[in-house]
C-alpha positions in Angstrom: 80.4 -63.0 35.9 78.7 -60.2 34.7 78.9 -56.5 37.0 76.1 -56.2 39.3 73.8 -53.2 37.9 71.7 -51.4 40.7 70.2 -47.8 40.6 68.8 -46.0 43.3 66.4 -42.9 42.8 64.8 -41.8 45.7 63.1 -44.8 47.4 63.4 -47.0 44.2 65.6 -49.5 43.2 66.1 -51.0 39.7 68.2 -54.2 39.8 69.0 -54.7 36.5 70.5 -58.0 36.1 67.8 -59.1 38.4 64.8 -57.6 36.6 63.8 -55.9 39.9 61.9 -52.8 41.2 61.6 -52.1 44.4 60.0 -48.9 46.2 61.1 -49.4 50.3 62.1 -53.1 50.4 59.0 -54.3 48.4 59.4 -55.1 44.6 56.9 -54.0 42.5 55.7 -56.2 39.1 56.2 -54.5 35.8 55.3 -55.9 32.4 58.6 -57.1 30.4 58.2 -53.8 27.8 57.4 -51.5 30.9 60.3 -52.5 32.7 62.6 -52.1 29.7 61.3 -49.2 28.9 62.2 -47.9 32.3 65.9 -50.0 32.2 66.4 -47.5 29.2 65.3 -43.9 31.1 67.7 -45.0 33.5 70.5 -45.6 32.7 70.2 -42.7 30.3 69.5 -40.8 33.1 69.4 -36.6 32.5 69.6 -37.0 28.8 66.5 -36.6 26.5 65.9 -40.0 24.6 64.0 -39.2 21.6 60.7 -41.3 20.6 62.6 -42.9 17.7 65.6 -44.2 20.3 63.4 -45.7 22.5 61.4 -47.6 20.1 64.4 -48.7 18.6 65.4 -50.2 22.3 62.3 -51.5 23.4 60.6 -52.8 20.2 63.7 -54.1 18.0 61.6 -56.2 16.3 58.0 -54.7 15.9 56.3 -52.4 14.6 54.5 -49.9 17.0 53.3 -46.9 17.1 55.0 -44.4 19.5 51.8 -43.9 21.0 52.5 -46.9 22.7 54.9 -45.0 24.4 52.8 -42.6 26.2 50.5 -45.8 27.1 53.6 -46.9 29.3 55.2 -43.8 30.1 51.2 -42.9 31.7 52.0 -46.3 33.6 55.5 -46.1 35.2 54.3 -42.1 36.0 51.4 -43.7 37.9 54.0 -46.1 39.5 56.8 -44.1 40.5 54.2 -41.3 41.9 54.7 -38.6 39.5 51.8 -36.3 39.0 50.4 -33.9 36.3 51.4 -31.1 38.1 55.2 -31.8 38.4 56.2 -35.0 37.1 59.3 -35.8 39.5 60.8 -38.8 37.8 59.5 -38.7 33.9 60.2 -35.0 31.9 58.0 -35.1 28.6 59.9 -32.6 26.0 57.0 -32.3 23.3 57.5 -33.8 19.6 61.0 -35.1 20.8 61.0 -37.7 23.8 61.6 -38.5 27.2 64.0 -37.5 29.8 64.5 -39.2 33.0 64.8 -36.1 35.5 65.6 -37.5 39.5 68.5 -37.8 40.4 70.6 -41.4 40.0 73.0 -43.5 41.5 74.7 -47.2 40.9 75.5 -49.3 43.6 76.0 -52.7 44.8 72.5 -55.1 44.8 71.0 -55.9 47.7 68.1 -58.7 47.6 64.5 -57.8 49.2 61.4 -60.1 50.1 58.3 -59.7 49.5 58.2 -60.2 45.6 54.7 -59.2 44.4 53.6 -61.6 42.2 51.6 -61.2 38.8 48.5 -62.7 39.7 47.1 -65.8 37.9 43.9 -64.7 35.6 40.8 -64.8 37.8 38.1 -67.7 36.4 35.5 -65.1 35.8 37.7 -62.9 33.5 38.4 -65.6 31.7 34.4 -66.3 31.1 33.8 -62.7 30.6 36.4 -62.6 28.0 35.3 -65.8 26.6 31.6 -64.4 26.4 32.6 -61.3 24.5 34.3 -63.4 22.3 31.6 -64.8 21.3 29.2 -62.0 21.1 31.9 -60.3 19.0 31.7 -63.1 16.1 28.1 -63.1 15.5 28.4 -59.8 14.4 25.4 -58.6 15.3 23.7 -55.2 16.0 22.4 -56.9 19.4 25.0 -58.8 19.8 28.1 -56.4 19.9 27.1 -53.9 22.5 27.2 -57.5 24.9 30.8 -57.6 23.5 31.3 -54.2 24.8 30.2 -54.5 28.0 31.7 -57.9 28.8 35.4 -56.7 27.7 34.6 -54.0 30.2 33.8 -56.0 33.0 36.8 -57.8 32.4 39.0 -54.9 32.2 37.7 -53.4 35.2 38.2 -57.0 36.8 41.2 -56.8 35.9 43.2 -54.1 34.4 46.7 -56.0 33.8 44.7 -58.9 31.7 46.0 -58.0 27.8 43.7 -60.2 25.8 40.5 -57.9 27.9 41.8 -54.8 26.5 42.7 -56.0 23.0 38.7 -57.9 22.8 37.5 -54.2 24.0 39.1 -52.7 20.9 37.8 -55.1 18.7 34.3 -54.7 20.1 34.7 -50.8 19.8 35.8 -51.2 16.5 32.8 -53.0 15.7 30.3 -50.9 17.1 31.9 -47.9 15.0 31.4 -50.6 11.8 27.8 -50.2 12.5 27.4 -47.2 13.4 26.0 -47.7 16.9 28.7 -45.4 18.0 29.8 -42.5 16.9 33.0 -43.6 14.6 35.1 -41.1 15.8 34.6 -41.7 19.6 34.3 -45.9 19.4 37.2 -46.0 17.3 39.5 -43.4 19.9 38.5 -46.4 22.5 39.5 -49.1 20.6 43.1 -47.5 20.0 43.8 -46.8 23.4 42.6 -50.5 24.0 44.5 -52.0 21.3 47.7 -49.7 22.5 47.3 -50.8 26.3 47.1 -54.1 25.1 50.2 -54.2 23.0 51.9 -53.0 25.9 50.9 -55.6 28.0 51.8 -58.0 25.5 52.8 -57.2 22.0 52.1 -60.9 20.2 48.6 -60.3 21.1 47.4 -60.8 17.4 43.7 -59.1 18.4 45.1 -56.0 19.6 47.3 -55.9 16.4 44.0 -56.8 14.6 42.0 -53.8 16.6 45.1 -51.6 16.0 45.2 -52.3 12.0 41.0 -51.5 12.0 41.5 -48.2 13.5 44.6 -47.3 11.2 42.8 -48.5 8.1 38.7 -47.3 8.6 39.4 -44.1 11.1 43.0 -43.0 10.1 43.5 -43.7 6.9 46.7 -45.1 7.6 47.0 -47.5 4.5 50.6 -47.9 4.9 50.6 -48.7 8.7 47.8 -50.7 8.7 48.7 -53.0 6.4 51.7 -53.7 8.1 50.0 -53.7 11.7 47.6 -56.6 9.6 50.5 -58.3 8.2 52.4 -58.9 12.0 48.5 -59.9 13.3 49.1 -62.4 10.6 52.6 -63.6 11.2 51.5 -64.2 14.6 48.0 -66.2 14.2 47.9 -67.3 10.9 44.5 -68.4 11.2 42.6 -65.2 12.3 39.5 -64.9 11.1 39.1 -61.3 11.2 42.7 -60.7 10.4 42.0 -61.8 6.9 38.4 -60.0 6.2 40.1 -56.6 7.2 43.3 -57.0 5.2 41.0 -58.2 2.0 39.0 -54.9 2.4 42.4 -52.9 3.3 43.4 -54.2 -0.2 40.2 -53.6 -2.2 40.4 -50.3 -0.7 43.4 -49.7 -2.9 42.1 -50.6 -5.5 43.4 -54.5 -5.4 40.3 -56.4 -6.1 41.4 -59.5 -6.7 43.9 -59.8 -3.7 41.4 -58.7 -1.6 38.6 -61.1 -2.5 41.3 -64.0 -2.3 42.3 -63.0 1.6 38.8 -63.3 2.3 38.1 -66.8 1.0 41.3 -67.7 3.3 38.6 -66.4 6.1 36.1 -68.3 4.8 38.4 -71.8 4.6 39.1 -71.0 8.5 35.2 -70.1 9.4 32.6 -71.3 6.8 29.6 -71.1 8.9 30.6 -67.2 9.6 28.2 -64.9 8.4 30.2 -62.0 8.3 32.7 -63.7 6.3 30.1 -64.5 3.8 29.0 -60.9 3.9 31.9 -59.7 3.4 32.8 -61.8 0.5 29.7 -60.4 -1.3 31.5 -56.9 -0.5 33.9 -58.0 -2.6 31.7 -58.8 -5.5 29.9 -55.9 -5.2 33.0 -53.7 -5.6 34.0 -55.9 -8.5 30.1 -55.3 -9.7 28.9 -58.9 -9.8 26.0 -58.4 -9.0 24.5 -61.8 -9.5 27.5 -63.2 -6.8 26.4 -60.7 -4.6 23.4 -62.0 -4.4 24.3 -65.6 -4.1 26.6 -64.7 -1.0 23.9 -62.7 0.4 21.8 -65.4 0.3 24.4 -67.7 1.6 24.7 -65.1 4.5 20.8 -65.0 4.9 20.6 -68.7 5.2 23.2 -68.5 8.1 22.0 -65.5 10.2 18.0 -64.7 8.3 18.0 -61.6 10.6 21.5 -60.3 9.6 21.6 -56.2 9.5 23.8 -55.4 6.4 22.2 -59.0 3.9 19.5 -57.1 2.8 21.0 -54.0 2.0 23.5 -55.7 0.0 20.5 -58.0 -1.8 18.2 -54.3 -2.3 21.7 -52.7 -3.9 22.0 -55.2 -6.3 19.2 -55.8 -7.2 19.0 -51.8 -8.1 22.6 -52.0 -9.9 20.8 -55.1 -11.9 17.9 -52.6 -12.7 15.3 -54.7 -11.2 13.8 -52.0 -9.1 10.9 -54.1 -7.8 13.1 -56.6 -6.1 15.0 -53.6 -5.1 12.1 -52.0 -3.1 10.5 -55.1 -1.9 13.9 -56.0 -0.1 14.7 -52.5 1.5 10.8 -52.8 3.0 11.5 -56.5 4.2 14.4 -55.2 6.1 12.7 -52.4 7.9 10.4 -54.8 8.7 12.9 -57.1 10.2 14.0 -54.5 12.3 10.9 -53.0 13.7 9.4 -50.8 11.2 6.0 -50.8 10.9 4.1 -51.3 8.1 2.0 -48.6 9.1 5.3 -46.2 9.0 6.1 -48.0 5.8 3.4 -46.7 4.1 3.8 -43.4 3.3 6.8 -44.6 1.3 5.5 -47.0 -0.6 3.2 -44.2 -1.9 6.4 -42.3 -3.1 7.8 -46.0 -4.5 4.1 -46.2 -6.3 4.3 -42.4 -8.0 7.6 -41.5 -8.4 9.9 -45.0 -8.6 13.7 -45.2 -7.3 13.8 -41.7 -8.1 11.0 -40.4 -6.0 12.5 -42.6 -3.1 15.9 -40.7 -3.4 13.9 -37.3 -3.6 11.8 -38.2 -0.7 14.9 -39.0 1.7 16.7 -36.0 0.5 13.4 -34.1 1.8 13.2 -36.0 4.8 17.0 -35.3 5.6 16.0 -31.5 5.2 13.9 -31.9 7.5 15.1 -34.1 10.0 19.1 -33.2 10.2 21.4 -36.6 11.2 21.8 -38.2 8.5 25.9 -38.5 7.5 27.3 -36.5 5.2 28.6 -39.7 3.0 25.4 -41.0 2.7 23.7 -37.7 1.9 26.8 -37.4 -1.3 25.7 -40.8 -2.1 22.1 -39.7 -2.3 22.6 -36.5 -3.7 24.9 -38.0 -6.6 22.2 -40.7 -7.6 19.8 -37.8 -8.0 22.4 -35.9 -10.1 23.3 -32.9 -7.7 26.5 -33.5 -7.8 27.6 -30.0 -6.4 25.8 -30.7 -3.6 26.9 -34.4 -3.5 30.7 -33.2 -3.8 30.3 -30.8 -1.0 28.3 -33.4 1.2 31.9 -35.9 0.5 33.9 -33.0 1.6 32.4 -32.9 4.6 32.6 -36.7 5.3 36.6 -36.3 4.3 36.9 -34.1 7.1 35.1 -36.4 9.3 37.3 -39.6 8.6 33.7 -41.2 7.6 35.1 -45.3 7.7 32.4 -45.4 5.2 34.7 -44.0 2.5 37.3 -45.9 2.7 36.1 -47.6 -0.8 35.7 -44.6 -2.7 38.3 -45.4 -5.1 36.1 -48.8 -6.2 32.5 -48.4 -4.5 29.6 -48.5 -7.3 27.6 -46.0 -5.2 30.0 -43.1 -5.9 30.2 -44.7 -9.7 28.2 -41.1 -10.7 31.2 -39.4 -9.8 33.6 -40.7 -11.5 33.5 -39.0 -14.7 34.1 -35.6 -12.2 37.5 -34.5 -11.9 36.6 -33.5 -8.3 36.4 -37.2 -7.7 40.0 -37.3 -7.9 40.9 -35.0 -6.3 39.0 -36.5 -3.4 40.7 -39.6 -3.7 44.1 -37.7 -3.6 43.4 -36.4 -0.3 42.7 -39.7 1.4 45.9 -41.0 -0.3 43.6 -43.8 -2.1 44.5 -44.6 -6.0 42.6 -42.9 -9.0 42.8 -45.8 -11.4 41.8 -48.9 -10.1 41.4 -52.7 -11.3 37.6 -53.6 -12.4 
C-alpha cells in the first residue's frame, strides 16, 4: 500500500491520496486542475516553482497559456484567505512563478465529514445556457448582445458552471466581430472567460474555440492560435465555429485554398447557417471571385434577408466587378434595412449622382473630418481608394497599434489591393508577423 500523504498549513489539510481539502474538519471542493495545482505548491513547499514547471505538472498534455495560471492561483488565494495586501499562503515572484510561503507539515490522515459536494447544474442554467447558444448562432447584430446577457445570468447563477463561462467568451468575441464592442475591451472578457473556463474544465472545445478567436483577431497570435484551434478540433470534431475561424486563421496567412476547404467542412456540419455561408463568400472574396461572392451572398440572403455583413459583401463586389450602379443601389438597400432613412439617404445619393464612387469616398472622408469615430482601418481603406496613400499608411499605422481584428487579412484583402505596390505595405505586414507573398 501506498504511504499515506497528509499536509497541514495552518487550519488546512491536503490529503493527497484522498484528493481532500479541508479547512477545520470541513472539506472544501476544488476543480481536478485546482487541486493539482495546489498538490504541486505543496509539496514544493518554500521553493519558487517557475510558470514553465508548473504547467509542465498540471497540463502534461495541453496546451495553455500560463495565464491560466493566475486564473487559478486568483482562486485557491480566494480559498485559502489570502488577500492583496499580504498574501499568507501563495508568494507571486514576478516573470518567474510561484512559491508556496506558510509554513508545512506531513502527518498521518485523519478522515472528516461533512464533504461539500459539487452541486448538480441548476435547470435554469442549463436553459440560460441553452438560450445563449442559440442566440450566438444566428449571428446576429440583435441577436448577440441576448447571447451576452444570457451567458451572464448563467455565470452569475452559477460561477463553477465551465460551459457558462466558455459561451460568454464566445458571445464576447462576437460582439467585438461586429463591432458592437469596443474590440479591445469585448475581446479582454472573452479571454478571461475562455481562461476560467479552461480551468474549470480544459476539454471544453468552446472555451478553446473563444480562446483561439482572441489569439488570432486581438493578439495576433498565429502560432498559438492555430494550435488552441487545432486541440478545439481534436476534441469536437464537428464544431461549427471551430472550422470557420481556423479557415479564416489560414487565409489570414496567406493559405487560401486550405482556408476555404475548412469552411466547406462547416458548411457539411451546418448548411442552413448563415454565417457559414457568409463566411465562405469571405473566402472568395479574398481569392477575388467576385461572381462566387455573390452567389454565397445570395445564398446567405436567402437564409437570413436581413443579415448585417450580406450586403456589404454583395455592394463590394459588385464595385471590384466595376458595376458601380449595383454597387450603390446595394450599400442604400442596406442602410435601409437597418433604419436609415431615405430622407438621410438623400444627401448622398446627390454625391452618388455628381461625383460617382469617387465622390462617395471624398464625401465620407469629409464627413469623418467632421464627425471623428470612424476607425483608423477603415479610414486607410478609404484613404487608399482615393489615392492618399500617405495618409492611408499613417491611418494603418494607427490601427497596427490598436490590434484592429479587422486587419488580420491584410496580407490577402482586396481593399488594401492599392497598397500593394508600396513597399510600406510590407513592412506593415512584417510587424503583424503576416506573409508578404501570398497564394492568389
Amino acid at each position: 500500500m501506498a504511504a499515506s500523504e497528509v499536509y497541514e498549513f495552518g487550519a488546512f489539510s491536503l490529503d493527497v491520496s484522498e484528493r481532500r481539502l479541508s479547512r477545520q474538519g470541513r472539506d472544501i471542493a476544488l476543480e481536478p486542475r485546482t487541486y493539482d495545482l495546489l498538490v504541486g505548491l505543496v509539496r514544493h513547499a518554500g521553493r519558487l516553482m517557475t510558470k514553465r514547471e508548473l504547467l509542465d505538472l498540471v497540463w502534461r498534455e495541453a496546451f495553455v497559456e500560463d495565464g491560466i495560471l493566475s486564473v487559478h492561483v486568483s482562486h485557491l488565494r480566494k480559498l485559502l484567505g489570502d488577500t492583496a495586501g499580504g498574501p499568507a499562503h501563495i508568494e507571486t515572484v514576478p516573470k518567474a512563478g510561484y512559491r508556496f510561503i506558510a509554513p508545512v507539515t506531513r502527518r498521518e490522515p485523519m478522515r472528516h465529514p461533512g464533504v461539500i459536494p459539487n452541486g448538480a447544474t441548476r435547470p435554469e442554467v442549463h436553459e440560460l445556457v441553452g438560450r445563449g447558444r442559440d442566440y450566438l448562432l444566428a449571428a446576429s447584430m440583435h441577436c448577440v448582445p441576448k447571447a451576452v446577457a444570457a451567458f451572464r445570468e448563467a455565470v452569475t447563477l452559477e460561477p463553477a458552471h465551465a460551459a457558462a463561462h466558455a459561451g460568454l467568451a464566445l458571445a464576447c468575441c462576437a460582439l467585438a466581430d461586429l463591432r458592437l464592442a469596443r474590440p479591445g475591451d469585448a475581446y479582454a472578457e472573452a479571454k478571461s472567460a475562455a481562461l476560467r473556463a479552461l480551468a474549470m474544465d480544459d476539454t471544453n472545445s468552446d472555451a478553446r474555440v473563444a480562446l483561439g478567436a482572441v489569439l488570432f483577431l486581438s493578439e495576433w497570435n498565429w502560432t498559438a492560435a492555430e494550435r488552441c484551434l487545432q486541440r478545439a478540433l481534436e476534441l469536437n470534431p464537428d464544431h461549427t465555429e471551430a472550422y470557420l475561424l481556423y479557415g479564416r486563421l489560414l487565409e489570414a496567412l496567406g493559405r487560401l485554398t486550405e482556408g476555404l476547404q475548412m469552411k466547406l467542412r462547416a458548411l457539411e456540419r451546418d448548411p442552413k447557417s448563415p454565417l457559414v455561408h457568409l463566411q465562405i463568400a469571405m473566402s472568395y472574396w479574398n481569392q477575388r471571385e467576385y461572381d462566387a461572392v455573390i452567389n454565397w451572398t445570395n445564398k446567405t440572403l436567402e437564409l437570413d434577408p436581413r443579415h448585417p455583413h450580406a450586403r456589404e459583401f454583395l455592394a463590394g463586389a459588385y464595385l471590384h466587378m466595376g458595376d458601380i450602379e449595383r454597387h450603390f443601389a446595394e450599400n442604400l438597400r442596406h442602410a435601409e434595412l437597418h433604419g436609415v432613412s431615405v430622407e438621410a439617404l438623400a444627401p448622398l445619393k446627390r454625391v452618388y449622382d455628381e461625383g460617382g464612387r469617387r465622390g462617395i469616398v471624398r464625401y465620407v472622408l469629409e464627413q469623418a473630418t467632421k464627425q471623428p469615430g470612424m476607425p483608423p482601418a477603415m479610414l486607410a481603406v478609404h484613404y487608399a481608394e482615393a489615392g492618399e496613400l500617405d495618409a492611408a499608411f499613417a491611418h494603418l499605422h494607427r490601427a497596427i497599434e490598436g490590434r484592429d481584428p479587422m486587419l488580420v487579412h491584410l496580407a490577402v484583402a482586396p481593399q488594401w489591393d492599392p497598397l500593394r505596390h508600396d513597399p510600406r505595405l510590407a513592412d506593415c505586414l512584417g510587424r503583424m508577423g503576416l506573409p508578404a507573398g501570398v497564394e492568389r
